[in-house]
Every structure is written in structure tokens, then in C-alpha cells.
GUFISE-373017 format. One record per residue (C-alpha): z, x, y; residue in one letter. Coordinates in steps of 0.25 Angstrom, whole numbers, plus 5000, padded with zeros to 4 digits. Last residue first. Layout:
N
+------+------+------+------+
:   zz :   xx :   yy : type :
+------+------+------+------+
:    Z :    X :    Y :    a :
...
+------+------+------+------+
***
This chain:
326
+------+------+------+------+
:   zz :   xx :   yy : type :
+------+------+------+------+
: 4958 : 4991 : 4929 :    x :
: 4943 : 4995 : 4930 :    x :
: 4945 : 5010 : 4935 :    x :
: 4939 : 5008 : 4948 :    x :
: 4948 : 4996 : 4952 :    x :
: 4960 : 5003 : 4946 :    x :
: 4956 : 5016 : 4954 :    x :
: 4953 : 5005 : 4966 :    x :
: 4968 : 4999 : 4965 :    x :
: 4975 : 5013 : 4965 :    x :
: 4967 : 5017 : 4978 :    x :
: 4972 : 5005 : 4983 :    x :
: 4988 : 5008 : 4980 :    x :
: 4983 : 5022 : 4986 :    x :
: 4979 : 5016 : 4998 :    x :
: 4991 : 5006 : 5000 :    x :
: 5001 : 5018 : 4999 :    x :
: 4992 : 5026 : 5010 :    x :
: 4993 : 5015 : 5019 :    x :
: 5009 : 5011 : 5017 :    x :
: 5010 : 5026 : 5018 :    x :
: 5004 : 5024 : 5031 :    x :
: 5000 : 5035 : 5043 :    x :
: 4989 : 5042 : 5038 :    x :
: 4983 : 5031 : 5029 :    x :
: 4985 : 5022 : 5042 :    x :
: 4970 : 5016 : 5038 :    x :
: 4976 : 5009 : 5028 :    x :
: 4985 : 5001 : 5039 :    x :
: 4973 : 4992 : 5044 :    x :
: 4980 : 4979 : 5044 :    x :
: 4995 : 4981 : 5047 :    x :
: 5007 : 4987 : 5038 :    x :
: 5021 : 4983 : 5034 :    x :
: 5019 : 4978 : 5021 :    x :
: 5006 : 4983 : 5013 :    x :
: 5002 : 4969 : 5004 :    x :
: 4998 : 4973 : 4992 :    x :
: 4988 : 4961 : 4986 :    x :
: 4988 : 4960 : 4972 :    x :
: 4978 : 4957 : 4962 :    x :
: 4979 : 4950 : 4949 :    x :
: 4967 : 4939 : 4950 :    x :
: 4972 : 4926 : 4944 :    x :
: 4964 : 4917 : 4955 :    x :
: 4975 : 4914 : 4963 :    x :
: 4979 : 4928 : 4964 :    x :
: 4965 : 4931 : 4969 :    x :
: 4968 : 4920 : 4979 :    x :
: 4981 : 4924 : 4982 :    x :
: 4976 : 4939 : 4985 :    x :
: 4965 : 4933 : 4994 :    x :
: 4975 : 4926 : 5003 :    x :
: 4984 : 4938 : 5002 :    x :
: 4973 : 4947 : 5007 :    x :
: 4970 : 4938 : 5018 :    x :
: 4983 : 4934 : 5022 :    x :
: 4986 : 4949 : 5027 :    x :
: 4976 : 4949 : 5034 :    x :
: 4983 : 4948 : 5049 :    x :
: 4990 : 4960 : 5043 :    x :
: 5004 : 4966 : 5043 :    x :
: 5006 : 4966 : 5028 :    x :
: 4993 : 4973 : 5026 :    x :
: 4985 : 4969 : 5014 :    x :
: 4980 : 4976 : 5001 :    x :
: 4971 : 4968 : 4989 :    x :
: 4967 : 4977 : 4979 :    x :
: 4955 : 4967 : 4973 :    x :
: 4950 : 4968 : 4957 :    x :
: 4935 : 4964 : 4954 :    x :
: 4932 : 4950 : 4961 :    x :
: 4929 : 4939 : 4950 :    x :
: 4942 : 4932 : 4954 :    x :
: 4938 : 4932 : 4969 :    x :
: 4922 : 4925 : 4966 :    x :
: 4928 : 4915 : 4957 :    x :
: 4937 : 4910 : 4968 :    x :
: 4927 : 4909 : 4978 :    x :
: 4927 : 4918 : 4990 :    x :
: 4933 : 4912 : 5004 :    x :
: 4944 : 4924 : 5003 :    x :
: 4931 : 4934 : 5006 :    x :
: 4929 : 4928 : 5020 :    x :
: 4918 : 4934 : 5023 :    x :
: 4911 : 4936 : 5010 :    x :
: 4917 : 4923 : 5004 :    x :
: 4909 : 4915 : 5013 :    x :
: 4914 : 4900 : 5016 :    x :
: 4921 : 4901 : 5033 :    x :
: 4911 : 4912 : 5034 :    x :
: 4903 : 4903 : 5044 :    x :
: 4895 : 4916 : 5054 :    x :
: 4898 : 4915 : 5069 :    x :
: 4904 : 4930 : 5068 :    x :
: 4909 : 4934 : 5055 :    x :
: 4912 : 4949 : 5058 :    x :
: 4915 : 4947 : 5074 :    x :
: 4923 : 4934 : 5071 :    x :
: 4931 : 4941 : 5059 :    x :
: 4934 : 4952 : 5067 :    x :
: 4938 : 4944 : 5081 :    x :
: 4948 : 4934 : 5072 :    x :
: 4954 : 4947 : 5065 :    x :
: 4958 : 4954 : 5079 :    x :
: 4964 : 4941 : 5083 :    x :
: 4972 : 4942 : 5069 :    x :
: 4979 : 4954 : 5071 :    x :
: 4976 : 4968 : 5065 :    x :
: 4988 : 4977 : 5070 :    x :
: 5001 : 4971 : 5073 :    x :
: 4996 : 4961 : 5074 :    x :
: 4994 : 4950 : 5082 :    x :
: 4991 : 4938 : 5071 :    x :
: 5000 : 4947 : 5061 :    x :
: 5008 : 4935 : 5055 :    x :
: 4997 : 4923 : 5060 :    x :
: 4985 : 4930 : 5052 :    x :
: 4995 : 4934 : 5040 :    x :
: 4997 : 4918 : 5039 :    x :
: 4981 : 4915 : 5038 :    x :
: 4978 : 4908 : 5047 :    x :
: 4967 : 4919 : 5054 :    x :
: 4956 : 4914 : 5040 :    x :
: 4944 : 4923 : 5042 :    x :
: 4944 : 4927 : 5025 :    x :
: 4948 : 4940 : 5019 :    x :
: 4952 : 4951 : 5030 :    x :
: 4956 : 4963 : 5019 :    x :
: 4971 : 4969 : 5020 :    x :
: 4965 : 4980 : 5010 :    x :
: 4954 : 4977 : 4999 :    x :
: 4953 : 4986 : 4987 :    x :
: 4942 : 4980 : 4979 :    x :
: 4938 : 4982 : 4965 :    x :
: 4930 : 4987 : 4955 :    x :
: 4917 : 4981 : 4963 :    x :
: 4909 : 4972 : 4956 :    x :
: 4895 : 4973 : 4950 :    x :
: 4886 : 4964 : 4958 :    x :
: 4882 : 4947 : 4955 :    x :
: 4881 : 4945 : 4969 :    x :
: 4893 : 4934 : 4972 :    x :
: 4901 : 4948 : 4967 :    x :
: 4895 : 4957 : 4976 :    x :
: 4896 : 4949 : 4987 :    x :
: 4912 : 4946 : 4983 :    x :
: 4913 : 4960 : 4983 :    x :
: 4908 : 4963 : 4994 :    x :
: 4917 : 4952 : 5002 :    x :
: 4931 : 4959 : 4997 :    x :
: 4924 : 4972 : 5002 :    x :
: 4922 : 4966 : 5016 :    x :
: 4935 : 4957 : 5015 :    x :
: 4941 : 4971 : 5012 :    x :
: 4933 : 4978 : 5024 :    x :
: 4938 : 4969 : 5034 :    x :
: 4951 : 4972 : 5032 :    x :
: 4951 : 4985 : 5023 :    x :
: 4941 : 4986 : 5011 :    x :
: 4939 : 4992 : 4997 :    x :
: 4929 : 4988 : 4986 :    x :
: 4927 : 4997 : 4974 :    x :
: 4917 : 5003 : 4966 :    x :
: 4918 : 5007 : 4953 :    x :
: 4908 : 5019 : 4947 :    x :
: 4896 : 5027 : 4952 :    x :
: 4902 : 5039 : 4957 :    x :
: 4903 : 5045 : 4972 :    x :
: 4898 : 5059 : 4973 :    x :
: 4896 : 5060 : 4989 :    x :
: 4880 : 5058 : 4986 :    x :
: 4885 : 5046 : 4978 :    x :
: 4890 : 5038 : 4989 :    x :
: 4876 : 5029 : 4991 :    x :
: 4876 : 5025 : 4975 :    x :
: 4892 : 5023 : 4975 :    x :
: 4891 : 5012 : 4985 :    x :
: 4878 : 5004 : 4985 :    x :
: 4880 : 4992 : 4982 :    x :
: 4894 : 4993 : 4989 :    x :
: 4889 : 4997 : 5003 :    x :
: 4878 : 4988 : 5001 :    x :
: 4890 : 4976 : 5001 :    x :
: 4897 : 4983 : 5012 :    x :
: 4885 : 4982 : 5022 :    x :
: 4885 : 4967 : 5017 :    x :
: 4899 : 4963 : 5020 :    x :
: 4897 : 4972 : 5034 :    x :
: 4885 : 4963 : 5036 :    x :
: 4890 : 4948 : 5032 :    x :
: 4896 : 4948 : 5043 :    x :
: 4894 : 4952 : 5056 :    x :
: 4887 : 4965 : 5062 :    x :
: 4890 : 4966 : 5077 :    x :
: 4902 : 4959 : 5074 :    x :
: 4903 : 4966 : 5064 :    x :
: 4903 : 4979 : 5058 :    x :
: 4893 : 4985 : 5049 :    x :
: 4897 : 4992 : 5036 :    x :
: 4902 : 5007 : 5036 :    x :
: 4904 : 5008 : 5022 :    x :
: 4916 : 5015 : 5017 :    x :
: 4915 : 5022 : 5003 :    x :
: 4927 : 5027 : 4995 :    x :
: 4925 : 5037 : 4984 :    x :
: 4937 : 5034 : 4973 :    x :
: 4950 : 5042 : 4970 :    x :
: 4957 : 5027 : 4972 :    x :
: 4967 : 5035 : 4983 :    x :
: 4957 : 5046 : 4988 :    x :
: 4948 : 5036 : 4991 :    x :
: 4959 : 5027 : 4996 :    x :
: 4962 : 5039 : 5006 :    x :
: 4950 : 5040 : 5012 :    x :
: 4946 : 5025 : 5017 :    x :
: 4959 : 5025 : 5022 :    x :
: 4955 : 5038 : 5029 :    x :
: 4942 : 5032 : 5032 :    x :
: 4944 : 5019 : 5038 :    x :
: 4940 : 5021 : 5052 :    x :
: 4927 : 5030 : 5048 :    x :
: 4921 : 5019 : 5038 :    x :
: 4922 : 5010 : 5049 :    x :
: 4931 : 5002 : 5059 :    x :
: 4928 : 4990 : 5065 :    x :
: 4919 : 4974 : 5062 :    x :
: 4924 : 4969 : 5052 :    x :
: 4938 : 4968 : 5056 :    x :
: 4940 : 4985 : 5053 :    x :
: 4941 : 4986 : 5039 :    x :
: 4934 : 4997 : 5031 :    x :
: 4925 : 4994 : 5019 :    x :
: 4929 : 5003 : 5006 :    x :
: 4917 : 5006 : 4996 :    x :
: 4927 : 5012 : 4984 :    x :
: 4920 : 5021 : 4973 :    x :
: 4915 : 5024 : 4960 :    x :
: 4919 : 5036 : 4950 :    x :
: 4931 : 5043 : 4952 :    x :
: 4934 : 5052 : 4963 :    x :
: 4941 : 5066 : 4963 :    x :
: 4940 : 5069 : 4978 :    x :
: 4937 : 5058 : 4986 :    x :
: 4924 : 5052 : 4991 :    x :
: 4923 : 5045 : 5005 :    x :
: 4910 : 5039 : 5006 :    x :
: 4907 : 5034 : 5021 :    x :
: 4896 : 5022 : 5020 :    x :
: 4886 : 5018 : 5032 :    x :
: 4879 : 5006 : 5028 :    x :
: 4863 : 5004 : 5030 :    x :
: 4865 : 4988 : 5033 :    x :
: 4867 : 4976 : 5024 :    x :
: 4859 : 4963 : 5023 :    x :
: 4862 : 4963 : 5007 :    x :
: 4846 : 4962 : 5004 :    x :
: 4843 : 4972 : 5015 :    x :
: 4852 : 4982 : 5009 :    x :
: 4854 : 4993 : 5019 :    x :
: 4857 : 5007 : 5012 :    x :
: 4871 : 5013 : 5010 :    x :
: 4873 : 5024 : 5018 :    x :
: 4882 : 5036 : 5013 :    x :
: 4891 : 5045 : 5022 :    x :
: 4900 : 5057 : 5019 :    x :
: 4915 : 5062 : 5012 :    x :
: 4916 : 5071 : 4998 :    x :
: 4930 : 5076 : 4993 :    x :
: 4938 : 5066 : 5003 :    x :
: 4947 : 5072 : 5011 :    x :
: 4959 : 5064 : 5017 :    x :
: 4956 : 5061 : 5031 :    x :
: 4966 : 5067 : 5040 :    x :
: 4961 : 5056 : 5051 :    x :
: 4956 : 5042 : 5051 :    x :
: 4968 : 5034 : 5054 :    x :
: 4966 : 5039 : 5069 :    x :
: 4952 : 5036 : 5068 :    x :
: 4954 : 5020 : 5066 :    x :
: 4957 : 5020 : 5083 :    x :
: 4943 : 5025 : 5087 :    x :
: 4936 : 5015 : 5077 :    x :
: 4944 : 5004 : 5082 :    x :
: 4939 : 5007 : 5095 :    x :
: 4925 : 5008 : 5092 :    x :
: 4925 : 4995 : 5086 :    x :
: 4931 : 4988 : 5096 :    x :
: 4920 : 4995 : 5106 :    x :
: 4910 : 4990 : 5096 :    x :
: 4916 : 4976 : 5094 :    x :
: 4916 : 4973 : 5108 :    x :
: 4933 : 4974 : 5109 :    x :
: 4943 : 4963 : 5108 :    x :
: 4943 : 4968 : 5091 :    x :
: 4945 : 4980 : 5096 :    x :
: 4958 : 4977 : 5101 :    x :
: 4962 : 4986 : 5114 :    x :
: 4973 : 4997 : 5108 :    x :
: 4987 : 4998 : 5117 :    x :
: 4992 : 5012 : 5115 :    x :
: 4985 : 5024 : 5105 :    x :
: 4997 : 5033 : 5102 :    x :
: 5008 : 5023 : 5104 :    x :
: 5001 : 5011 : 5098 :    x :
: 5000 : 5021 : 5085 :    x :
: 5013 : 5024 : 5084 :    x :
: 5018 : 5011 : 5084 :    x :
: 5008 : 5006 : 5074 :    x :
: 5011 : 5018 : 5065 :    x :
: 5027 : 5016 : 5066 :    x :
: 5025 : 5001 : 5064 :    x :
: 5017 : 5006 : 5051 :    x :
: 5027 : 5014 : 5046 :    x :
: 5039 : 5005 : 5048 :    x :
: 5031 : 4994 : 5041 :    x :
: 5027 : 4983 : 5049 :    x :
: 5033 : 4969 : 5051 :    x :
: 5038 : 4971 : 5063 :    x :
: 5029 : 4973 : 5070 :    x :
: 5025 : 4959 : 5068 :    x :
: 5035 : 4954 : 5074 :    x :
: 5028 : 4960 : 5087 :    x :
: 5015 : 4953 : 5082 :    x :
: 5022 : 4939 : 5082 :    x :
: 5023 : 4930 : 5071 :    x :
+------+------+------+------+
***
């Protein structure tokens, strides 16, 4: 399937954002061909125009979550987004960006309007980036940032109470992989996890990988050069916590309750239908909604989306159940 038919498979709305945005900015280098800082920095300065008109948020700062020389991590960076009316607890969301771009900063309004959406603080860790810092040290970065979530956020009035998992791309097989760290380590559960269009195992034969191979949007070239930079020369081809479709059977049917989301234009789309099956398979009830029409990355278009908004709420839904036990 080529890219130009492709197109052709989007919704109207996002056709028209694409469009409109290719007019405004013209042809983009690909980060991903970049040094990783100049790609980095790049993808930082185009994520901004999603990042304006933020909704308010009734207290907004910095936290640091100490480094924990047992885990390996580092002194994290967290941003603690704390909506008006909250209930106790909180959500620790880790931003995408293939391992290795994007930052609390670049995901913020997303990040935002699911507080607002599930009436619950949300927390972004600012975990170190590969390829200058490879796997396993974002995994472990998040892991601290977990322990110690609603201790370090306190100061901005957050609760003790349930604490919930989110993620995009990269960021849901990070959170995914938390989980199952926490799990294989004998530590209270999350109440859930709210993962969107997540990257779950390094497998590019996937049917979704041949569909959208050149786009639009995230293609699979772009997905070769992040998972090399976040792995490096390292053998994941057995460990769970990369490649979190590699974990045992008992270890996914003991996970707390998943909301699984995917793009229906997305090289990844395989993945969370992969992992949905194998849930399925084990006689676990969740669905995976699959969002026609739009590309990898679309929650951050909150502006511009009603398909983004809608799957926001539908998540903020999820984490109240999460948060309430059902």
C-alpha cells in the first residue's frame, strides 16, 4: 500500500489538519535522520504549536523525585498538573516521542485536558532519552517516578490514593513495563493503566507496519531508528520490559485493568491489537478502541480534533473507574 493511498484513508478532519499544517511549515527534515540532540530539538520546536491556550489547572509546578541508587535511576524532573476539584490519587503519564523526543513540555495540553477529564492530578516525568541514555534508564527513571509519586506532589495538594498508569507511544510500553517491574517485584499495583497507540514489542512485520510503512505521519523507518537508539546493541529479543508483548501469560492476566486506544492510521497499530488478543485470550474483558481516520500522535491536536478531545474524555472515564475500584 502506498503512502498516497494512504491519505486516503483519513478522516476529513485530520486530512484538513495535515494539509493545513504542511502549508504553514512546508517540507520538515526527519528528526529521526538527525544527531539525536538536533532531532530532538526540532521536534520540541514543532510539538509547541499543540501547546497553547492551556486549560488552567488550579495549582501547576515542578517536583524531583530523588535518584535511587538501588533501581539505577536518576534525579527525575516531574511537572504536577493538578485540576480544580480533584479526588484523591493521581495519574503518572509518560510522554511518547520514540524513546528518545519530546518531554513533559510537549505533551502538556494532552497531558492537561485528561486531568481535567478523569478529575485527577496528573504527573509527567521528565525520564532520560536515548540513545544518549538507552534502555533500561528511561524504564527506571519511571519506576522512581511511581514510588514516589504522590509523596514528592503533595506540596501542590495531591492526595494519597489510586495511582494510575498512562502513556503515549513510547510512553505506554514504558508505563506497560513499570507495571510489569512492579508486579515481578512484589509491589502494590497501580489501579490501572491508560495506554494510547503504545509501541509493544520491536516486531516491523507486523500487517500495520507494511499498511502505513511511509506514513502519513509515524512511519516504520522512523520506528526502526527509535527502537535502535533506545536498545542499542543490547538482546531484548526475551525481556518483558522492552518488549512488553514478550511477558508471560500469568504476568498479563494478573495486571490491574488496561484502557487500550490506537490510531487507525499507525505503523502501531498491530501492537495494541496484538496485546488486546492476548489479554482476550487469557479471558481478560478489555477493549481496544481503535480511533479511525487519524495518525500516531493525534492526542496532542486537542485543539484541532474532536476525534482527540472525544478519546480523552472516553480515558478520563476509564481512570475514574480505575480510581473507583470498578
Amino acid at each position: 500500500m502506498s503512502a498516497m493511498s494512504d491519505m486516503s484513508r483519513l478522516s476529513p478532519e485530520m486530512a484538513a489538519l495535515l494539509a493545513r499544517v504542511a502549508a504553514e511549515t512546508g517540507p520538515q527534515v526527519d528528526p529521526t535522520t538527525l544527531p539525536p540532540a538536533e532531532g530532538r530539538a526540532l521536534s520540541e520546536e514543532g510539538n509547541r504549536r499543540w501547546n497553547v491556550d492551556l486549560p488552567a489547572m488550579a495549582a501547576a509546578g515542578e517536583a524531583w523525585v530523588d535518584a535511587d541508587p538501588a533501581l539505577g535511576s536518576a534525579r527525575v524532573r516531574v511537572k504536577v498538573l493538578v485540576p480544580p476539584g480533584h479526588g484523591p490519587g493521581a495519574v503518572v503519564f509518560v510522554h511518547g516521542g520514540g524513546f528518545a523526543f519530546c518531554s513533559p513540555e510537549t505533551h502538556e495540553r494532552c497531558a492537561r485536558v485528561l486531568a481535567l477529564e478523569c478529575g485527577l492530578p496528573v504527573l509527567l516525568p521528565d525520564y532520560r532519552l536515548a540513545p544518549e541514555h538507552p534502555y533500561p534508564a528511561g524504564l527506571t527513571d519511571v519506576v522512581a517516578t511511581v514510588r514516589r509519586a504522590v509523596g514528592i506532589a503533595r506540596p501542590f495538594g495531591v492526595e494519597k490514593g489510586p495511582l494510575v498508569l498512562s502513556g503515549d507511544s513510547a510512553g505506554a510500553n514504558i508505563a506497560l513495563a513499570a507495571m510489569l517491574h512492579e508486579q515481578s517485584a512484589g509491589r502494590p499495583p497501580a489501579a490501572g493503566a491508560l495506554l494510547f497507540y503504545g509501541t509493544y514489542a520491536g516486531d516491523f512485520r507486523t500487517e500495520s507496519y507494511r499498511d502505513f510503512e511511509n506514513g502519513p505521519g509515524l512511519t516504520t523507518a522512523k520506528m526502526r531508528r527509535y527502537w535502535q537508539w533506545y536498545v542499542g546493541d543490547r538482546d531484548v529479543s526475551s525481556d518483558p520490559l522492552a518488549c512488553p508483548l514478550l511477558a508471560a501469560d500469568a504476568a498479563l492476566a494478573a495486571l490491574p485493568p488496561l484502557h487500550l486506544m490506537a490510531a487507525g492510521v499507525d505503523p502501531l497499530l498491530s501492537d495494541t491489537l496484538a496485546l488486546h488478543e492476548r489479554l482476550r485470550r487469557l479471558g481478560r474483558a478489555e477493549e481496544a478502541v481503535v480511533v479511525p481516520g487519524v495518525t500516531h500522535g493525534f492526542l496532542q491536536n486537542t485543539l484541532d480534533l474532536a476525534a482527540a478531545r472525544e478519546a480523552l474524555a472516553a480515558a478520563g472515564a476509564a481512570a475514574k473507574r480505575m480510581a473507583a475500584g470498578n
